[in-house]
N, C-alpha and C positions, 0 to 999 in steps of 0.2 A: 733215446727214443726208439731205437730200432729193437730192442725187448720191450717195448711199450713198457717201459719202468716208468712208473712217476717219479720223480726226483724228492724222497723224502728226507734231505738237509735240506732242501725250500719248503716242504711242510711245515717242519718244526720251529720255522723262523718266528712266523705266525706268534704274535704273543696275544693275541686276542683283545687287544686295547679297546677298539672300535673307532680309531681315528676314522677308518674307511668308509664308516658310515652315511656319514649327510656330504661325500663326496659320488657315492655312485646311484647312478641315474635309474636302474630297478631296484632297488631298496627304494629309493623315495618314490617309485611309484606303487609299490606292496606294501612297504613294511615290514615285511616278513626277514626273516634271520636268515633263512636258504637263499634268498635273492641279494644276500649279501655280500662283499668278498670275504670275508670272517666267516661265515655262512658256508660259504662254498667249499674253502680251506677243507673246513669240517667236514664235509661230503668227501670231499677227494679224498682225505685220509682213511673215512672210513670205507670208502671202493678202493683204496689201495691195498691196504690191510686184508683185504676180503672178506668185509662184517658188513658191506654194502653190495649187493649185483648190482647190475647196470640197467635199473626199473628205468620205464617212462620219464616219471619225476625227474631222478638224478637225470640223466640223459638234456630232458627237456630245461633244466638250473643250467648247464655246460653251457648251452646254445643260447638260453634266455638273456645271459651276461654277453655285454656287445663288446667286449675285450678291450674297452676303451685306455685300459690301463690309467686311470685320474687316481685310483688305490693305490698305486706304487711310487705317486709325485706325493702324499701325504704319510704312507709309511714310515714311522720310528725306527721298523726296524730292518726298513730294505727288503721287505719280503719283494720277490721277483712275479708275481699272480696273475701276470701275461704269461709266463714260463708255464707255470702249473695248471690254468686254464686250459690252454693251446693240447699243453701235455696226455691232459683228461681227453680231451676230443680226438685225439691223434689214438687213441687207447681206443675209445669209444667206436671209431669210426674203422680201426682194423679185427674189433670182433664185430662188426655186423649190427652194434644196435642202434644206429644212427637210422631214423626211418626215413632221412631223406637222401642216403649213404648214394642211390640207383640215378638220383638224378644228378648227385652233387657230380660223381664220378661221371658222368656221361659230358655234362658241361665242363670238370676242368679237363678233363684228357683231348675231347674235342671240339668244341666250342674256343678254347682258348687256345689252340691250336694258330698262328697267327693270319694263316691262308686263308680258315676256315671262320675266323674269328672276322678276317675282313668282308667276307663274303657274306656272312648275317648282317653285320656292317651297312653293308651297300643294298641289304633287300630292305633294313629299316627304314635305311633314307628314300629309300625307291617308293616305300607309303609313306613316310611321314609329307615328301615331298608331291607325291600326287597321288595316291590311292586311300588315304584319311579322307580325305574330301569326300570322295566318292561313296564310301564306306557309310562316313554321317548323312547323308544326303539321300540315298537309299535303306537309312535306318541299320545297314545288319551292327554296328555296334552295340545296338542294344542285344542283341545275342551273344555278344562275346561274353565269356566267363568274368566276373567280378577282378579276380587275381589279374586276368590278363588286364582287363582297361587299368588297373593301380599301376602295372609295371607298363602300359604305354604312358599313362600321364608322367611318371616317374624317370622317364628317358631323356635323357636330353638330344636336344637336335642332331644328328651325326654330321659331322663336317661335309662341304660340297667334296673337298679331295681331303685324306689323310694325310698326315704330316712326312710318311713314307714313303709316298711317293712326290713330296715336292722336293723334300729335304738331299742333298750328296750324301756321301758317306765322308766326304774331306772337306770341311769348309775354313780358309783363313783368312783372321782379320786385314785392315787396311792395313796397318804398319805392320812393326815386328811383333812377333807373336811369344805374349808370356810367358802364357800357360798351354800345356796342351792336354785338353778336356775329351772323355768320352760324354757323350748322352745319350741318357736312355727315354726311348720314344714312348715306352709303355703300351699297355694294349687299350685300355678306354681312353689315354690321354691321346692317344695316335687317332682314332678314329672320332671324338665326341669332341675331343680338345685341342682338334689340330690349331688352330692358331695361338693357343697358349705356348704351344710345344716351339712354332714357330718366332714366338716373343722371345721364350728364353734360349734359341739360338742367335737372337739378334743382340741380345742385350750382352750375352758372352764376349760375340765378334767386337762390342763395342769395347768389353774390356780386356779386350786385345788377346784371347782365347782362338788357338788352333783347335777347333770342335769335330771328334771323330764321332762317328753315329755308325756301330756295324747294322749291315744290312739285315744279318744274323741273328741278330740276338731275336730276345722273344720274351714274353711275358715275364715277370720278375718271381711270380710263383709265391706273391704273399697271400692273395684270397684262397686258394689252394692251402695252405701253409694254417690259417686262422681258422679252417674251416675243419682242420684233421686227416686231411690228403697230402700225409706231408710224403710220401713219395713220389704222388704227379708234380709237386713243389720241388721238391730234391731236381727233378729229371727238368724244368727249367731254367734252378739257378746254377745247374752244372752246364749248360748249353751257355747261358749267359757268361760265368765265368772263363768260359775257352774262348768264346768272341772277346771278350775286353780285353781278357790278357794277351792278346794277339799285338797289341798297343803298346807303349812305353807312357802310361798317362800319369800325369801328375794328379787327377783327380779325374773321378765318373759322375757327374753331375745329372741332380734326382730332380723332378720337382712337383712331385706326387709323395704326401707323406708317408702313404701305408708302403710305398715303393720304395724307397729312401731308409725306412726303418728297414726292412726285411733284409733289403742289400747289403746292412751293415752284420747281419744275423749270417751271412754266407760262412764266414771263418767258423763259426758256431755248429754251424751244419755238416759242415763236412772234415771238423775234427778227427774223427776218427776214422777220414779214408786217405791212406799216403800220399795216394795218384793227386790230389786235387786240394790237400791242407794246405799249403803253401800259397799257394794260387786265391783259394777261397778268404784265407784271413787276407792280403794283400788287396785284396776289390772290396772287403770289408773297410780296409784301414783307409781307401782310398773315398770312397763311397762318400758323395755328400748331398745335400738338399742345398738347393741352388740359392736359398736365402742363406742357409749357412757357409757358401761356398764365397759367394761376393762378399758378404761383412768379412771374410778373412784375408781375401785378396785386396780390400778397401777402394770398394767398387768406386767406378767414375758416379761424383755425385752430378745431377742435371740444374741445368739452368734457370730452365723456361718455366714459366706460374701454371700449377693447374689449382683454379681456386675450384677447390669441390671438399664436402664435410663423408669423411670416411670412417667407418668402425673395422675392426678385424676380428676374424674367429677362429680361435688356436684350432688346428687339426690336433684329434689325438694323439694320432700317431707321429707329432712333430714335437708337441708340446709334452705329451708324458713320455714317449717311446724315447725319441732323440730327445728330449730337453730344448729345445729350439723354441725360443720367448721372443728376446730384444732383438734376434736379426731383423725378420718381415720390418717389426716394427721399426726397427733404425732405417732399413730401406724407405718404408711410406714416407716417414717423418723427411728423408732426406730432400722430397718432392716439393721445393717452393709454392707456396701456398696453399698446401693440403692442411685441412683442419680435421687432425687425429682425434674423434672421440673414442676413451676406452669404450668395449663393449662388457655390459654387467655378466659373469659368469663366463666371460669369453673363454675359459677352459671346457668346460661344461658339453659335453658330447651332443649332437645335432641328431643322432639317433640312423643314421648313413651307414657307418662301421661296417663297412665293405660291401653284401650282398644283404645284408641285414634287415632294411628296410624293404626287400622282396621278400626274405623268408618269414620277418615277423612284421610284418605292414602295418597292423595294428598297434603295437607295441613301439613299433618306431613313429608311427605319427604324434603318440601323447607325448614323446622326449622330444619331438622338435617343437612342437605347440611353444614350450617353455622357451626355447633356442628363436624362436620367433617373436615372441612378446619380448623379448628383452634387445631386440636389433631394432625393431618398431619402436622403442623409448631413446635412440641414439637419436635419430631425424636425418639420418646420413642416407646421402645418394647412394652411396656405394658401398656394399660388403664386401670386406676382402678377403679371401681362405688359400690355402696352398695345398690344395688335393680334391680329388674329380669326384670322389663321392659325395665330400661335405657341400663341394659346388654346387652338384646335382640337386641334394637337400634341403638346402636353404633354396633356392633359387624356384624349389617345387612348393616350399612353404609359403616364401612371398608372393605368391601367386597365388594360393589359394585365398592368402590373408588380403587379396587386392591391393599389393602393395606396389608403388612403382618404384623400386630398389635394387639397380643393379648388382651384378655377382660377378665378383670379377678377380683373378690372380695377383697376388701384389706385383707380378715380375712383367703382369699386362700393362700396368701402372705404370710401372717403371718405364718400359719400351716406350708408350705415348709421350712420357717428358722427355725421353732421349729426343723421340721425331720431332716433337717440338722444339728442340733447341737446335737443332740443326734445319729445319724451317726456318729459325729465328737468324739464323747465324747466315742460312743464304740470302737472305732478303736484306740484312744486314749488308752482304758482300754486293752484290748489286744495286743497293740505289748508294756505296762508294763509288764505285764504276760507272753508275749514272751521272755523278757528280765530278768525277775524272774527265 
């Protein structure tokens, strides 16, 4: 990456079959052969080659493709087309022809900055929580620019307080302690998802997890990373892996899937620097998604009934990136009295794929339309997804569609039946005692 070479033995892989076809989500909304992965291949080779510059078009097919990777879970022949995607854009984005190169760089260097990132943070919540009112009420939202009202409807609530500042940096379970886990807080899941963050530190402790959280760390540097800034990306998950390895962990536990993929990508990145290969494959090999982390450890199953009808929706980056299918599902299913309905196409990208739905707001609304009519034919209370953008997504979708359909983490799920059996089990303990 660092000669901006595209990696041409993942070209040639490409046998041009079309398996990839009627699995990606702009092909079936074109038709067109450029909006294809097959399509694309073909572009990149011929920009590699040098028998293509770096037009509008090509440029605008790079960004078009939401890197969902669903190409590479039907691939014959393992072509890698998140590799050579990413690749292209990481090419694109250090010659200059990226036309949104000024803002993207402004936002990941400092916007995502964690200080800085919390303090946009807390102006959002400071309107969402009392100056939206005001705003509609005096009309000036009708002034606001089109783009802007898309990305307020598109935000999710910001937490009252951040997971960062409630969370230690040392937390140990009630008994003896199994495992001992890092977590990473994330930067939307810290501030938009603090009580999810806070779920799946409670559900660790429950199974019996010593959970470090450095105070340090900082953003994991995949939207960065996806976007073609892969040196503001480098210069986070090298910050990150000097905090973690500061640790003796048996595992770093993810529960954001674009975060959870990337982190396993760190050995991959810093291959070819001495100071920090070692270090970087080691936080790779150790790196988990916290569905995948419990099905291995064989998590405490819960007791207590939640009778409610649930569907789930694969994150890309869990389900094609990591391969991560039966865990979620083994966890929900494990919930007495949950009534699992599969969801149709549940692989099927929601159209989120990181900043995507701000950059191409149009293009991402018609791929959820589809991700929405098919959650609306389960009849389930509750959606469940493991990642803050697909959250965000769906959760904007069912809203729009008037739906009253919860969105929610499977590991929030989880948490609820743990408190309920231990509710269940004091009430139990006391009217013994009453009866004593």
């Amino acid at each position: 990456m660092e000669d901006m070479r595209i990696p041409s033995e993942l070209i040639v892989q490409c046998m041009h079959c079309g398996m990839c076809l009627p699995v990606c989500p702009t092909y079936n909304l074109t038709l067109l052969e450029k909006s294809s992965p097959r399509g694309r291949i073909r572009l990149i080779k011929e920009f590699e080659d040098g028998n293509l510059p770096a037009t509008d078009d090509f440029v605008d097919e790079m960004y078009f493709c939401l890197d969902c990777q669903a190409c590479q879970s039907v691939c014959p022949a393992g072509v890698q087309y998140g590799k050579l995607v990413e690749s292209a854009r990481v090419k694109i984005f250090k010659l200059g022809k990226d036309k949104q190169k000024l803002v993207k760089k402004i936002i990941f260097k400092l916007v995502f900055l964690p200080a800085i990132f919390k303090f946009f943070a807390s102006l959002v919540r400071l309107y969402q929580n009392s100056l939206n009112g005001v705003f509609k009420k005096v009309r000036l939202d009708k002034i606001v620019p089109e783009r802007l009202r898309q990305i307020e409807e598109l935000s999710p609530k910001i937490s009252d307080k951040f997971s960062s500042e409630i969370l230690p940096e040392v937390l140990k379970p009630t008994g003896d302690a199994k495992y001992k886990v890092g977590f990473l807080t994330g930067c939307f899941m810290n501030v938009m998802y603090s009580d999810i963050n806070i779920d799946s530190v409670e559900v660790l402790l429950e199974n019996g997890c010593e959970v470090y959280i450095p105070k340090k760390q900082v953003c994991c540097g995949s939207v960065m990373a996806h976007y073609g800034d892969i040196e503001t990306a480098k210069k986070f998950a090298r910050k990150n892996i000097i905090e973690f390895s500061k640790y003796n962990l048996d595992a770093i536990v993810i529960n954001s899937a674009g975060c959870g993929a990337f982190m396993k990508e760190y050995g991959e990145l810093f291959k070819e620097d001495e100071s920090l290969r070692d270090k970087a494959e080691h936080i790779s090999r150790i790196a988990k998604d916290i569905n995948e982390f419990l099905y291995e450890i064989d998590f405490k199953k819960p007791d207590a009934e939640i009778n409610l009808n649930v569907t789930y929706h694969d994150a890309c980056h869990l389900v094609h990136t990591q391969k991560i299918t039966m865990q979620p599902r083994a966890i929900i299913k494990s919930i007495p009295g949950i009534n699992f309905v599969e969801l149709n196409e549940s692989t099927w990208c929601c159209g989120s794929a990181g900043i995507y739905n701000i950059l191409r707001y149009d293009d991402s609304m018609k791929i959820l339309e589809r991700k929405i009519k098919n959650i609306l034919e389960t009849n389930a209370g509750v959606v469940l997804t493991a990642n803050p953008g697909c959250h965000a997504q769906i959760e904007y979708g069912l809203k729009k569609a008037g739906a009253n359909i919860k969105v929610m983490h499977p590991i929030t799920l989880l948490n609820l039946a743990y408190k309920l059996s231990k509710e269940r089990a004091n009430n139990t303990h006391q009217k013994f005692f009453q009866k004593v």
